[in-house]
C-alpha positions as CSV (number, residue, x, y, z in Angstrom):
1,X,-41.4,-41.6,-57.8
2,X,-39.5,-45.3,-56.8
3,X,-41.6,-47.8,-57.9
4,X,-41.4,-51.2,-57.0
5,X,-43.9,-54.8,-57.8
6,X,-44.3,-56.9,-55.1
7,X,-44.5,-60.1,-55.6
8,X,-46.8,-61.8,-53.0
9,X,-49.1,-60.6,-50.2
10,X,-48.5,-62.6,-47.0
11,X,-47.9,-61.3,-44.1
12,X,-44.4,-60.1,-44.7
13,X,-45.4,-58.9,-48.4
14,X,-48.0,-56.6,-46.6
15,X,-45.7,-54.9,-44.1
16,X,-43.1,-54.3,-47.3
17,X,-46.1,-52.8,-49.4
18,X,-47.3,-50.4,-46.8
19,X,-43.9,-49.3,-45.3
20,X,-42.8,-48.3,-48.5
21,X,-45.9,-46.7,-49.8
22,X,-46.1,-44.8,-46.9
23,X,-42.5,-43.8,-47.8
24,X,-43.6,-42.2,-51.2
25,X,-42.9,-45.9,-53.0
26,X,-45.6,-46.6,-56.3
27,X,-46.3,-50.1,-55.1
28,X,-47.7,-52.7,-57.2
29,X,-48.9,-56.6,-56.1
30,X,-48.2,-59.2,-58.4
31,X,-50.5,-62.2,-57.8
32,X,-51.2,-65.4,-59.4
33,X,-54.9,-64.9,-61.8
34,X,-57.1,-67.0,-58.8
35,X,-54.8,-65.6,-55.9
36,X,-56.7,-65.4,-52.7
37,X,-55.1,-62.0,-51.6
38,X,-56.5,-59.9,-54.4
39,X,-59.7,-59.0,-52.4
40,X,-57.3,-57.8,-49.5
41,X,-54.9,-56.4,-52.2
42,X,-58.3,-54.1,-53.3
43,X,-59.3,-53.4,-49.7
44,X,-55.3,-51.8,-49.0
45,X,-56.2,-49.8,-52.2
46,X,-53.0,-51.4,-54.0
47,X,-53.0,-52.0,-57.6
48,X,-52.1,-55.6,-58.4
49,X,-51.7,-57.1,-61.3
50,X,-50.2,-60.7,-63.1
51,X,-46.6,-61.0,-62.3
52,X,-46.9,-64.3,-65.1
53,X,-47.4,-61.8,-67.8
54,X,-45.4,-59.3,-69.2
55,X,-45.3,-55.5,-66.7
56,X,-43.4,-52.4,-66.9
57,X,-41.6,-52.8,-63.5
58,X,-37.7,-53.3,-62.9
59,X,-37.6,-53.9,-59.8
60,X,-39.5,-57.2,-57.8
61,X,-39.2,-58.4,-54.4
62,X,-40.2,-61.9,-54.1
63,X,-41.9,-62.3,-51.1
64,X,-43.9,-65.6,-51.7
65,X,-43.0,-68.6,-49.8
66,X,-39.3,-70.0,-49.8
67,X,-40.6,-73.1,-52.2
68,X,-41.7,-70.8,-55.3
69,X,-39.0,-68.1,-55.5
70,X,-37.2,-70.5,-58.6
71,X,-40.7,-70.5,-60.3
72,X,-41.5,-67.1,-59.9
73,X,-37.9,-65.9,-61.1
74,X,-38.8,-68.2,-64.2
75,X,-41.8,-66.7,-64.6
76,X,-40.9,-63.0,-64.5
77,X,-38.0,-63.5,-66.4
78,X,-39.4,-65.1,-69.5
79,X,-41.8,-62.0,-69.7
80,X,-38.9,-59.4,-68.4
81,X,-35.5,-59.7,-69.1
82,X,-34.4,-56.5,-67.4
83,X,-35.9,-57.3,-64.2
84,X,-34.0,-57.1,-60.3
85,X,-35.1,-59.4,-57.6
86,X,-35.1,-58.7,-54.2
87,X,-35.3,-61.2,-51.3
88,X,-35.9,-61.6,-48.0
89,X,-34.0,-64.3,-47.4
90,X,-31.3,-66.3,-49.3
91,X,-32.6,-69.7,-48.7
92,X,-33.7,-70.5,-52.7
93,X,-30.2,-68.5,-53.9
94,X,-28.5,-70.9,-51.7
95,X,-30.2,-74.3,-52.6
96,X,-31.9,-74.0,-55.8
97,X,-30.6,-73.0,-59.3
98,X,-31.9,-69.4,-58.7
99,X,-28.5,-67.8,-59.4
100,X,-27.4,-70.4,-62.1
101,X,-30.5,-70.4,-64.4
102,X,-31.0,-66.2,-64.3
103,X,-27.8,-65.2,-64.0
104,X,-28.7,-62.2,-66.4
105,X,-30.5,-60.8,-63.8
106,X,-29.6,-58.4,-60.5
107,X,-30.6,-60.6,-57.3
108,X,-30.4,-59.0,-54.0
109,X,-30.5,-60.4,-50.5
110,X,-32.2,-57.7,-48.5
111,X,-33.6,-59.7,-45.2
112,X,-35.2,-58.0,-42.2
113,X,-34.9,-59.1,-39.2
114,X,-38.0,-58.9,-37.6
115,X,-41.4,-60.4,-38.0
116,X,-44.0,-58.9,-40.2
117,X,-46.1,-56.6,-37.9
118,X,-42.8,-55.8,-35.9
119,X,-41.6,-54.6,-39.1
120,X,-44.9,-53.0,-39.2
121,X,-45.1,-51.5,-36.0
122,X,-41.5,-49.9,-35.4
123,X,-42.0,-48.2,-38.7
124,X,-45.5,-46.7,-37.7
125,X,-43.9,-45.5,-34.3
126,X,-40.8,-44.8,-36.0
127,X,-38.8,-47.3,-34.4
128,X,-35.6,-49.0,-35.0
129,X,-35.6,-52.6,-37.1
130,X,-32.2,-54.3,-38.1
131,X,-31.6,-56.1,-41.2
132,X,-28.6,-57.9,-43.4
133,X,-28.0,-57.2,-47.2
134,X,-25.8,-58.8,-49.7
135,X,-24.8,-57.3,-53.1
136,X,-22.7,-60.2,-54.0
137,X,-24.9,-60.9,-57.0
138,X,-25.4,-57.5,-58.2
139,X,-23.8,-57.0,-61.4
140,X,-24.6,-53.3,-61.6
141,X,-22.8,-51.9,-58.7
142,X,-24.3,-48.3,-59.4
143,X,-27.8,-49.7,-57.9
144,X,-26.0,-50.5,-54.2
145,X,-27.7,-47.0,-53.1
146,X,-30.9,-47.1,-54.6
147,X,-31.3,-50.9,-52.9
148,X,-29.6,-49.2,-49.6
149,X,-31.9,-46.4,-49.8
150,X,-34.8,-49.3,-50.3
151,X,-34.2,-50.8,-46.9
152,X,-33.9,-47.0,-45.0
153,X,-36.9,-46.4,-46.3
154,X,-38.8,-50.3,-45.5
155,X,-37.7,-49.0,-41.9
156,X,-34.2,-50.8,-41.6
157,X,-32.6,-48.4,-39.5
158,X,-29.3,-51.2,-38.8
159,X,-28.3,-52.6,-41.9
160,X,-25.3,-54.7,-42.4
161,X,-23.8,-56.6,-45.4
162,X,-23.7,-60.8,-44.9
163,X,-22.9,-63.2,-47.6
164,X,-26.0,-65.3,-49.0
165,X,-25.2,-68.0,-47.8
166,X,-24.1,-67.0,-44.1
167,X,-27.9,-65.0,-43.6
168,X,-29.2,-68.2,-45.1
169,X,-28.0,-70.7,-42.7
170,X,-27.5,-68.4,-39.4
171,X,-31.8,-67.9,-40.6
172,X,-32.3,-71.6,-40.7
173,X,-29.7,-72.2,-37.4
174,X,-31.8,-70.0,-35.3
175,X,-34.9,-70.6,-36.0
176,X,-34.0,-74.6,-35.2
177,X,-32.0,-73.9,-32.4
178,X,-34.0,-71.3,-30.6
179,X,-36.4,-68.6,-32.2
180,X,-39.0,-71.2,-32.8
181,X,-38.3,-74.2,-31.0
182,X,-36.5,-73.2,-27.5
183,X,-38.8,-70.2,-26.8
184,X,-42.3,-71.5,-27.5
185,X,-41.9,-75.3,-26.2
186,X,-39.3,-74.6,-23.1
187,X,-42.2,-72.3,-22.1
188,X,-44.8,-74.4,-23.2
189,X,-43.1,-77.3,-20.7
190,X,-42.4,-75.1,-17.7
191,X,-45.6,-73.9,-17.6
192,X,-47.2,-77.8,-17.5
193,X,-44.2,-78.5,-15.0
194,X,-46.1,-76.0,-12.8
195,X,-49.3,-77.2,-13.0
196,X,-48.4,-80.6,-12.4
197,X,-47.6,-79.0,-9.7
198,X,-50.3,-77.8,-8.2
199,X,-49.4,-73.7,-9.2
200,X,-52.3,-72.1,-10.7
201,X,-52.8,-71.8,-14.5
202,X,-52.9,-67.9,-14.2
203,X,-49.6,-68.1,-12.1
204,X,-47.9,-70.2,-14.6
205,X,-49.0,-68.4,-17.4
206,X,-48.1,-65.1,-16.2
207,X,-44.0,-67.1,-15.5
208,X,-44.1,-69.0,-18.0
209,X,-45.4,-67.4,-21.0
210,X,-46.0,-63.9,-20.7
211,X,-43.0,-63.3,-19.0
212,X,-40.8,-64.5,-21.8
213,X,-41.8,-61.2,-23.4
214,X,-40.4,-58.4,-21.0
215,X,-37.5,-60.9,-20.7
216,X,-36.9,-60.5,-24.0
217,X,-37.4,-56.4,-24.4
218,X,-35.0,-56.0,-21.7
219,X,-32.1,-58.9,-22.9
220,X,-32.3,-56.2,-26.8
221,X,-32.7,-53.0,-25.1
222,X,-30.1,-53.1,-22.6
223,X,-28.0,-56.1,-23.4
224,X,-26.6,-58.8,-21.6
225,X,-24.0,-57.1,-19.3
226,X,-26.4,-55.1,-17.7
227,X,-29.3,-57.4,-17.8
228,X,-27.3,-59.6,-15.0
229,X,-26.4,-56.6,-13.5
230,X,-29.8,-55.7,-13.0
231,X,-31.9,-58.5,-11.9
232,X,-32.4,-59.4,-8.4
233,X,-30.3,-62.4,-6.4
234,X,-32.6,-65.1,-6.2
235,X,-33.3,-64.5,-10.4
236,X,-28.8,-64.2,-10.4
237,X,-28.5,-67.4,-8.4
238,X,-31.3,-69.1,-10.1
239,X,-29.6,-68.4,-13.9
240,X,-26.6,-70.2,-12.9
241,X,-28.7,-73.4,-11.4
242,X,-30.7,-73.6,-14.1
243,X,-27.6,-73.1,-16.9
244,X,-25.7,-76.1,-15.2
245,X,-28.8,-78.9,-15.3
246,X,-29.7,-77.5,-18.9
247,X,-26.9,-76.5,-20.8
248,X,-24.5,-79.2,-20.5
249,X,-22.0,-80.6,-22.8
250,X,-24.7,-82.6,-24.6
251,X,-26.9,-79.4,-25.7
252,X,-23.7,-77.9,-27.0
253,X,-23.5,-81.3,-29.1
254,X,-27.2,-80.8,-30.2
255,X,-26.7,-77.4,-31.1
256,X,-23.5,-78.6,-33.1
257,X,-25.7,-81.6,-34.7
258,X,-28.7,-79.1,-35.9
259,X,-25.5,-76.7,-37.9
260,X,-23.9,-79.3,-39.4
261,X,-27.6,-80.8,-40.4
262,X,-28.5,-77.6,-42.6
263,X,-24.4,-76.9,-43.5
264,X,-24.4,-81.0,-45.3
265,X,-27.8,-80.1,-47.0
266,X,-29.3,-82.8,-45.0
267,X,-32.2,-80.4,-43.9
268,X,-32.8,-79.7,-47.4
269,X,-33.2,-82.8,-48.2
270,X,-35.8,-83.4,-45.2
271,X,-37.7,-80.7,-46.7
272,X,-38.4,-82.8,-49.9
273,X,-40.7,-85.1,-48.5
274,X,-42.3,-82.9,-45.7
275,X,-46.1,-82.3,-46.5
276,X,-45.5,-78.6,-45.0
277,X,-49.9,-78.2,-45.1
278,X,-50.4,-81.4,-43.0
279,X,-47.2,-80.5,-40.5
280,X,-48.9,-77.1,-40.3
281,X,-52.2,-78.5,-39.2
282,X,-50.6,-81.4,-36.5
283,X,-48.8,-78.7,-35.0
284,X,-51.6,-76.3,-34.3
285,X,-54.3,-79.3,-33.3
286,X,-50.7,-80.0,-31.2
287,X,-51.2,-76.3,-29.2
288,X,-55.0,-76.4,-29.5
289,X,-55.0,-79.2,-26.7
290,X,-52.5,-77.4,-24.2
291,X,-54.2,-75.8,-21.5
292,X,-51.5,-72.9,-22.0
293,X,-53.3,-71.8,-25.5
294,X,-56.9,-71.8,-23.3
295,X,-55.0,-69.6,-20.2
296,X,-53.6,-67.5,-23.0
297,X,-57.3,-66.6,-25.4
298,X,-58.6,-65.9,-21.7
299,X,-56.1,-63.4,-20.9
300,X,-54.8,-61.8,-24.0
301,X,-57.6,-59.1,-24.0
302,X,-56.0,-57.9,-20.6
303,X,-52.6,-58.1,-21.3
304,X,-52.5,-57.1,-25.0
């Protein structure tokens, strides 16, 4: 049987550990002594144990928060020298001394690229999830299939090889540019627009927000050719008014500005002296006040 210690249980540590289990993977948890996942860890029926001390595992994905992958890596490796690390994401192999300081080790990139409970989801209905690896820091090259066969079997049914670095920043690039900035407040704005208005907050929700999801379905299932193809004159006519007022010459620039801020290390930088807890908590009091959040708890149970 494959075995395999996880080392976290967030929300993306959770979909790993139970994709794989359910693929015939011995998963283990390692959690800190006092973690706070260990009565969930119990309740999923996974054995978890102290990733600080010494364990027979070889193989640990490191699927805590970006911040504490160079302290976990210490940790493991002091107690195991033979250990492999997985990530998600390249973002501590790229600008910490992950690489430099355990460079007796095997550390591979193997990112999905999909949320936690979409990761979840296609693999309980047998769906289709993409994903990048990179084996650039794999010493042992007669491991590429068993870490291959590792990401089949998490549910990556599309995986291609990227550099570190290039899943690292294209990660950071998209979530600045548009994953988690565009989508959430360009909706967020247009649906206030509307209001102001006079539209109702049922109407604007249901264009403004929910909308954004069967938008997006169709743009990944059929693609972008037929997507314009397929939508109906006034929505044809209305793409091109709305890309000429928004997407001029200076959004190109801003786009350009928010690369070259991660590709300097500026944005690294930033992150030093961000108190990530108390940015956390603005934000949400943030969306707590927006009528959208209230339109959205009243409807979910309908829609969802």
């Amino acid at each position: 049987m494959k075995q395999i210690a996880i080392i976290g249980f967030g929300n993306q540590a959770k979909a790993w550990a139970l994709n794989l289990r359910d693929s015939g993977w011995k998963v283990s948890i390692g959690l800190r002594p006092n973690s706070a996942s260990i009565e969930l860890c119990t309740k999923l029926d996974f054995n978890h144990f102290n990733f600080q001390e010494s364990s027979n595992h070889t193989t640990f994905a490191v699927l805590t928060p970006d911040d504490t992958h160079a302290e976990v890596v210490a940790s493991v490796s002091k107690v195991n020298s033979k250990a492999d690390f997985i990530y998600a994401h390249g973002f501590a192999l790229v600008y910490a001394d992950v690489l430099t300081n355990h460079s007796n080790h095997n550390h591979i990139l193997l990112a999905p690229k999909a949320i936690a409970s979409e990761l979840r989801y296609q693999y309980e209905i047998k769906g289709k999830n993409g994903g990048v690896y990179s084996f650039e820091a794999l010493k042992d090259e007669s491991k590429k299939d068993f870490y291959l066969s590792l990401g089949n079997e998490l549910g990556l049914t599309s995986l291609h090889p990227a550099t570190i670095e290039d899943e690292t920043k294209a990660d950071l690039f998209s979530e600045q540019s548009l994953l988690c900035s565009s989508l959430p407040y360009a909706a967020l704005y247009s649906y206030n627009q509307l209001r102001e208005k006079g539209i109702s907050k049922e109407v604007a929700y249901f264009e403004c927000w929910y909308e954004v999801k069967l938008i997006a379905d169709t743009l990944i299932k059929i693609g972008p050719e037929k997507f314009f193809d397929l939508i109906s004159p006034n929505a044809l006519i209305g793409s091109e008014v709305g890309k000429s007022i928004l997407f001029d010459d200076q959004y190109k620039k801003k786009l350009h500005d928010i690369y070259e801020n991660i590709d300097s290390g500026a944005f690294t930088k930033q992150l030093e002296n961000v108190d990530i807890e108390s940015m956390r908590s603005d934000i949400i009091k943030f969306w707590q006040n927006e009528e959208l959040t209230e339109v959205h708890n009243q409807l979910k149970n309908e829609l969802f």
